[in-house]
Steps between C-alpha positions, in 0.01 A plus 500: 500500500437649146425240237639578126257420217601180284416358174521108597505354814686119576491279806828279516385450909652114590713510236896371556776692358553588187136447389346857700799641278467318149074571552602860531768499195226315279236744580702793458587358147111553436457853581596831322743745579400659861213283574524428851521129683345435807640188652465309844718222603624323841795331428784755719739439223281704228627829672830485402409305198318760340668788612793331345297427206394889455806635507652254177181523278434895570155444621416725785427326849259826571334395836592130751368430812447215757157479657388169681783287392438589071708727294360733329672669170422746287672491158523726181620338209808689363599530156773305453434120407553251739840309477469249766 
C-alpha cells in the first residue's frame, strides 16, 4: 500500500459525526491550494460524509482506506472556496 506525501496530518479518531467532517473542513480552510490532508477517523459514517463532502467543495478525495477499524483519507484542497 503506497502512501501519498501530505502537508498536515489530523486525527478526528473517536470522534461522532459531523465533527471527523467539520475537523477536516476547518483544516482544509488553513492550507493552500494543493496542499494535501492526511486524516484518520473511526466513526463509519465519515466515508460517505466526506466523499460527499469532496465532491460539493471540489477538493480532491486522492487516496481512502480502512485499516484496523480507522479511515484513512487523503485530501487535496481544490480551488474553489468552500460553500458549505
Amino acid at each position: 500500500m503506497s502512501i501519498i506525501n501530505y502537508d498536515i496530518a489530523i486525527d478526528a479518531t473517536g470522534l461522532a459525526c459531523p465533527l471527523p467532517l467539520l475537523r477536516i473542513r476547518k483544516t482544509l480552510a488553513t492550507l493552500e491550494e494543493g496542499q494535501v490532508l492526511y486524516a484518520i477517523a473511526t466513526d463509519p459514517d465519515s466515508l460517505k460524509d466526506i466523499q460527499a463532502f469532496s465532491r460539493i467543495t471540489k477538493n480532491d478525495l486522492l487516496k481512502f482506506f480502512e485499516k484496523e477499524s480507522k479511515y484513512h483519507f487523503f485530501i487535496r484542497k481544490g480551488t474553489r472556496t468552500m460553500q458549505i
